[in-house]
N, C-alpha and C positions, 0 to 999 in steps of 0.2 A: 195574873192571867193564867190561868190553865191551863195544860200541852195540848185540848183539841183545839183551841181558838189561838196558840201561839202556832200551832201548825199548817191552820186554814190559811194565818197571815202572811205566812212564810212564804206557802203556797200562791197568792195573789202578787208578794212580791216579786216569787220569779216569773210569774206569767207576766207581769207589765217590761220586766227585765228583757223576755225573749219578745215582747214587741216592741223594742226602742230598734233599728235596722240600724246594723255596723255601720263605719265610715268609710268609706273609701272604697271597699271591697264592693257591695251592691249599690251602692251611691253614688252619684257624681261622675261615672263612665260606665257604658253598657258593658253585660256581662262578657266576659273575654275580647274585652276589645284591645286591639294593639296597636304600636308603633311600628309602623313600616316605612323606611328609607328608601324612598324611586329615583332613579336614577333620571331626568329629565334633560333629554338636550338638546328637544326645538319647542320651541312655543307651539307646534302640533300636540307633541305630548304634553305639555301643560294644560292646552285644550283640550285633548282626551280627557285627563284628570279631572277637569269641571264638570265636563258632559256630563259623566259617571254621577257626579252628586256628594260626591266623596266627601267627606272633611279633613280639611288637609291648611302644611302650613307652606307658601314658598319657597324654592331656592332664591337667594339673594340675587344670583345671576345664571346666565345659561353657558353652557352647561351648568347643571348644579343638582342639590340633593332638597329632593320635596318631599314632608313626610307627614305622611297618610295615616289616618288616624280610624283604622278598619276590626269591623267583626268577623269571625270567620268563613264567612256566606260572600263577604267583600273581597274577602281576601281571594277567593276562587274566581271572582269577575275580573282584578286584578291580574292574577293570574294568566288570563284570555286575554291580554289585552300586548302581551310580549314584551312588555318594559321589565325594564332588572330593577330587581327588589331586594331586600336583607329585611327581616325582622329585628328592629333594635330594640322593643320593648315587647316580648310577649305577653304580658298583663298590666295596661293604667291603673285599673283600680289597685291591684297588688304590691305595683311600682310606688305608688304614692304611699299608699298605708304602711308600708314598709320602711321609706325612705323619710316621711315625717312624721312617722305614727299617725295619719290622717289628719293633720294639721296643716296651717302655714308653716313657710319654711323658718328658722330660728332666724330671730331677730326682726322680724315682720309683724306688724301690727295683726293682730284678730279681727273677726267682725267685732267682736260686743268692745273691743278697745277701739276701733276707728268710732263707733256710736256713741262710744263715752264722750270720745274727744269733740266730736261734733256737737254734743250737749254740751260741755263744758266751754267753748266759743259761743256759743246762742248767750249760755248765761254770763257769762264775763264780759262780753264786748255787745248786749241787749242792742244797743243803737244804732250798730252797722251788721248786724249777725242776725239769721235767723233763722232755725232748722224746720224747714216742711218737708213734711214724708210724702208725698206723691203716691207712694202704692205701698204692695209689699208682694214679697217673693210666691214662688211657688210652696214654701214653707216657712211661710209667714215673719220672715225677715224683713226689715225695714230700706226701704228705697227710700234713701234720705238726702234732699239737696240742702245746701245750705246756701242762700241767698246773704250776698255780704255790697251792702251798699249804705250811703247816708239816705237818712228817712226810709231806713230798710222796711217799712210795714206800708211806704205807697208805691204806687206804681207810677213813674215819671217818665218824661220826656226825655229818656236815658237810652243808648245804644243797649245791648242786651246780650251779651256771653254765655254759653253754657259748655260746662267740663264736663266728661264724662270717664269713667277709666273701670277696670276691671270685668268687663264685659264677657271676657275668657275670663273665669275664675283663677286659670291656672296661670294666668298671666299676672302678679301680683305684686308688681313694680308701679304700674299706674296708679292706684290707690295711695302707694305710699306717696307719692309725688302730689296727690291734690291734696290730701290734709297738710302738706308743709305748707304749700300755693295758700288755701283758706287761712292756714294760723299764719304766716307773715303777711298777708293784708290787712288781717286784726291787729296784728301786734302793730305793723306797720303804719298805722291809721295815727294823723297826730304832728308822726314826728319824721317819716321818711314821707319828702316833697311827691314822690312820686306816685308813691302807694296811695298817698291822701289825694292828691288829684283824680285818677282813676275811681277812688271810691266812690268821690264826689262827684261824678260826672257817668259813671257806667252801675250796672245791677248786673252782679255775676252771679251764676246760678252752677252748685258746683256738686256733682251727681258722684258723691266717691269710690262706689261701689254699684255697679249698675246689675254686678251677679253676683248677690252674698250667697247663694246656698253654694255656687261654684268656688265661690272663695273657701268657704269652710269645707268642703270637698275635693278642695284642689284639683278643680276638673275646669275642664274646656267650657262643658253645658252647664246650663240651668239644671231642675231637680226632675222636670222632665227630660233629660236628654237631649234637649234642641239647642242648638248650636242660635244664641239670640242675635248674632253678627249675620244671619242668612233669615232671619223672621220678621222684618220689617215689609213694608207694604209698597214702596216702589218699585216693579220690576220684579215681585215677587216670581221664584221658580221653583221652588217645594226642593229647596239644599238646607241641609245642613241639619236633616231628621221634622223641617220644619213640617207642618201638616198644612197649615194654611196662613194666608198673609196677615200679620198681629196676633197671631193667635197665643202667645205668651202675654203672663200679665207684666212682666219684665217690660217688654216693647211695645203694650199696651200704654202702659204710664208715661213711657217717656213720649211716644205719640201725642197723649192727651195736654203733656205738660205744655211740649212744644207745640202745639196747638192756641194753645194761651198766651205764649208769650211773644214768639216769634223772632228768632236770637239773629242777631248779624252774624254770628258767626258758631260755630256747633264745632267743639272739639272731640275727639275719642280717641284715649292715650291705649296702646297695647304693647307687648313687648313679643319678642322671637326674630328680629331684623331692627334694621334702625335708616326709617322713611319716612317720608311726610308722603301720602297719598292722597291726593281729592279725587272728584268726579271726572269724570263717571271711572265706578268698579264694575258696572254690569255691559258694558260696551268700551268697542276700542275709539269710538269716536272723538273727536273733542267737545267738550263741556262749553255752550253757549259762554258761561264765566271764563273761559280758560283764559283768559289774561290775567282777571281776577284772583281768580286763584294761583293762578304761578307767581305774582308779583304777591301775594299775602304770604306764600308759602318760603321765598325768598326772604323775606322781611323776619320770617321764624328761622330759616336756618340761618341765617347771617347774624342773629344775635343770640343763639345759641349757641354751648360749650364744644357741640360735634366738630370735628378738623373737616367735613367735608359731607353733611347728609344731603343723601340725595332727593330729588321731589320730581313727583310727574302725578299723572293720572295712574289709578289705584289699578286698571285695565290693563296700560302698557306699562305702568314704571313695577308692580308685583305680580296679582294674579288673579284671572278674573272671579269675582261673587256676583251673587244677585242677595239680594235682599240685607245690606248692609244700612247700615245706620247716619250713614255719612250720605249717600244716594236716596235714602226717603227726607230728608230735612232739607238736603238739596233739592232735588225734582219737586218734593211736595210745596216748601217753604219757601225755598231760593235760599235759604243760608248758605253763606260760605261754607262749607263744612268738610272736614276731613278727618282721616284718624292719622295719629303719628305714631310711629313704633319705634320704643327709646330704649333698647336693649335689643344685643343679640339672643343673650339669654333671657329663657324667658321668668326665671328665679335666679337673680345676680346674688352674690354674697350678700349677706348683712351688711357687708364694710362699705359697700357701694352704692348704698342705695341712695345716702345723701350724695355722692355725685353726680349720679344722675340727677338727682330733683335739682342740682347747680345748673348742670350742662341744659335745662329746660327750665330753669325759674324767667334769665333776663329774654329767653325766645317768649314765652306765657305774657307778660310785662309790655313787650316792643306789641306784640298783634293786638294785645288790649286797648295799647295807644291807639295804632294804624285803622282800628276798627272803624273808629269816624270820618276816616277822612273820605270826601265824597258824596253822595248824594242822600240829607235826610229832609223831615219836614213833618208836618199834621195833614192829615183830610179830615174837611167837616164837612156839613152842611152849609151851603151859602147861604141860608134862611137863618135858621136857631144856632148857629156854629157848635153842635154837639159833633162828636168824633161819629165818623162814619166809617163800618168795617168796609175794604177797597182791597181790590186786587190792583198792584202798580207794576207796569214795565220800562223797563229802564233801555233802551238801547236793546240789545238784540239777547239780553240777559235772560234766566229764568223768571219769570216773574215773582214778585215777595207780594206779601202781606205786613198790613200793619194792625198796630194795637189795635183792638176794637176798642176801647174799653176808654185810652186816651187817645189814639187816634195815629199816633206819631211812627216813622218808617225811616230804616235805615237801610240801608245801601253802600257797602265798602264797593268803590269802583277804581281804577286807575285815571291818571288826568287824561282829559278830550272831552269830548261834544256830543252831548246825550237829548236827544227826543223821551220825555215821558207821558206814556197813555197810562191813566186813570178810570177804573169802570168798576162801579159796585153797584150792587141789584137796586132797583127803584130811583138810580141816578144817570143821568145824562155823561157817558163815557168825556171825558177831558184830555185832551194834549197841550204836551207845554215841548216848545221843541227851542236847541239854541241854545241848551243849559251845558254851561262849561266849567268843566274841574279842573282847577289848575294843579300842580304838582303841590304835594303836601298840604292841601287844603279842604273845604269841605263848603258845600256850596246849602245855604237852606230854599226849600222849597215846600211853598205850603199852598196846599191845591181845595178849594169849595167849587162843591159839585150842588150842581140843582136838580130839583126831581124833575123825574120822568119815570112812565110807567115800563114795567116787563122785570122779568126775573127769571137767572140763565144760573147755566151751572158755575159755582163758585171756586172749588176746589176740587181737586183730586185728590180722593181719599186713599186707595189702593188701586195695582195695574197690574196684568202682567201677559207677558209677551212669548209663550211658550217655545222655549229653546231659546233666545236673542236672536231671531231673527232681525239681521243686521242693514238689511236694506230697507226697514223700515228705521222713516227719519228719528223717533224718539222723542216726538212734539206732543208730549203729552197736553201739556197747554193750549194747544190749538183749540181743544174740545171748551174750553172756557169762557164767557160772554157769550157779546150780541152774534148772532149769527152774522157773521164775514164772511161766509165763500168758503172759506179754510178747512179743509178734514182733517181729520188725523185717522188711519189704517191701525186697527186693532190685531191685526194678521188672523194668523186661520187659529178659531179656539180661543183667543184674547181676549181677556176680561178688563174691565175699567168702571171705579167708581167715582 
């Protein structure tokens, strides 16, 4: 080769060199953004805090220390606002690039090692394992679930789980915890009574990484900068840098996924506190499930390793959001669903991580059991008995959805006495009332509907209620079927689809 054409190459190789963008520094957290420590000591100032838009993480209790996660344009609104502050991190991206070389923390799996291992379960355990990518990142990283059931390639008449963890990039505890959870259900398949029963009997769907570019970034956000725990589509409020309701392809995918399948229950593991929060995050009110949910949520801490975690609604027991991920699968789906935060820190040692994955394997385990207990069943057709897609309400619940595809709907309820209305487009709405759950048990109900004509809106796709205006009841449902008399108030400016 000749020194002009070894030159020229040289030359193209540092121009591709100066457009690979560092890590950490201009990636993964906006430019000069920092950690700020607010001193918060009424639930007034914690509700300031939200108003604002801010991204930010709780104090455990009140008084206590919440902290804010501000650019310098934020930090001047702060300012105005008279709460006492300290700056503890003047640069995340700097903090991190520093502190791991722009990496995970040591001893923490990588993306391209959690993927490996997710391939390596597909192909070793073929008959109950199987990896679908569902989407991919905003830098084209892989959104990998791995689906772990018998006759893992149908879809059956099976309860329906989905895990979720790493959503905060920088929260990097939950991920380690589902690929243990996926590999001891593989391993476990066989020969541990319990694991083999569950597999046999439920299809988990386990999402281990919901923010790999945040992971490799060690950041909060996605590779846009939006915070994906505030871009979901219930109650959407434009927090968290979001710009519009799903507008990440992040909370795109898992929308579409959970759209398909429609899980009894939607877990999302996070770390910086340690709580189990359901619904609602976007209002202090109580959640139509809220028995439901506290008795599921009991049934996790009481067979988990924690000496004492606490659980309420994600509103009053942490701090308010809108557009969380646990509140659009609930509102939208009726899923059980919540996130759990299994560390105070939110990067534990290395040495700890497998105790945590203990202190939350036999909680994982117990609610996978308890999933079924309660109200399931099929809707067909009384004519052809093909599965008919059906909006079902159960008692004064959110309303679910079942399989379109087989037809079948589950419903974790507590025991008592449940009325259920049935109504899907082109069929004659159905009640079945009298239906009673006894303790630890699970009642089948299987509903054919006959045709009739009309066709109403079926779903709510996206809402949102600008500012949570609180005297509006929150029924988004109302808007759904045959016309009943029933409204539901969109307030001033409220959007609904």
């Amino acid at each position: 080769m000749n020194m002009k054409k070894l030159g020229f190459l040289i030359l193209i190789i540092y121009l591709l060199i100066a457009l690979i963008p560092s890590r950490g520094l201009a990636q993964g957290w906006r430019k000069n953004e920092m950690e700020i420590k607010v001193l918060v000591k009424t639930s007034e100032d914690l509700e300031l805090i939200h108003r604002s838009g801010w991204s930010y993480d709780q104090p455990s209790s009140l008084p206590g220390i919440a902290r804010l996660y501000l650019i310098p344009d934020e930090l001047e609104r702060l300012k105005q606002t008279g709460l006492e502050y300290s700056i503890s991190i003047p640069d995340m991206g700097k903090y991190y690039q520093d502190l791991y070389k722009g990496a995970v923390p040591p001893g923490y799996y990588t993306y391209e090692q959690l993927i490996a291992i997710e391939d390596s379960l597909a192909t070793v355990f073929p008959a109950i394992c199987k990896k679908i990518v569902i989407g991919t990142s905003v830098q084209n990283r892989q959104l990998a679930v791995l689906k772990i059931s018998d006759n893992v390639e149908e879809d059956e008449d099976e309860p329906e789980l989905f895990f979720e963890a790493g959503i905060h990039g920088d929260e990097v505890g939950g991920p380690e915890n589902l690929i243990r959870f996926a590999r001891d259900l593989c391993k476990g398949y066989g020969s541990n009574i319990q694991i083999t029963n569950l597999v046999d009997t439920r299809e988990f769907f386990i999402l281990v990484m919901t923010n790999p570019d945040g992971r490799v970034q060690m950041s909060r956000y996605n590779a846009n900068l939006v915070d994906i725990n505030r871009d979901g589509g219930y109650m959407w409020d434009g927090k968290g840098n979001s710009p519009a309701a799903f507008s990440q392809v992040e909370t795109k995918a898992i929308r579409n996924f959970a759209s398909e399948n429609h899980f009894v229950v939607f877990t999302d593991y996070h770390s910086g506190t340690e709580f189990i929060s359901y619904p609602w995050s976007y209002r202090p009110q109580e959640a139509p499930d809220q028995p439901h949910l506290h008795q599921l949520a009991q049934v996790y801490a009481t067979n988990s390793g924690y000496t004492n975690i606490p659980y309420a609604s994600g509103y009053n027991g942490m701090y308010p959001i809108n557009g969380s991920t646990k509140d659009f699968n609930y509102g939208m789906w009726g899923s059980i669903a919540w996130s759990i935060e299994i560390s105070n820190n939110k990067q534990p040692p290395a040495s700890q991580i497998y105790s945590y994955y203990l202190k939350n394997k036999g909680a994982m385990l117990a609610i996978s059991e308890q999933c079924s207990k309660g109200i399931y069943g099929l809707v067909t057709d009384s004519i052809t008995g093909n599965p008919v897609a059906a909006i079902i309400r159960i008692g004064g619940s959110v309303p679910l959805y079942n399989d379109p595809l087989v037809g079948d709907y589950h419903k974790y309820v507590v025991p008592g006495i449940y009325n259920i209305e049935v109504s899907a487009n082109g069929y004659k709405t159905k009640t079945m009332s009298g239906i009673q759950v006894l303790p630890d048990s699970s009642v089948r109900v299987d509903i054919a509907l006959s045709l009739q004509q009309g066709h109403y809106a079926y779903q709510v796709k996206a809402c949102r209620i600008p500012g949570n205006n609180f005297y509006d009841e929150g029924h988004t449902w109302a808007a759904l079927g045959e016309p009943d008399g029933i409204n539901y108030s969109l307030g001033k400016n409220g959007w609904i689809i």
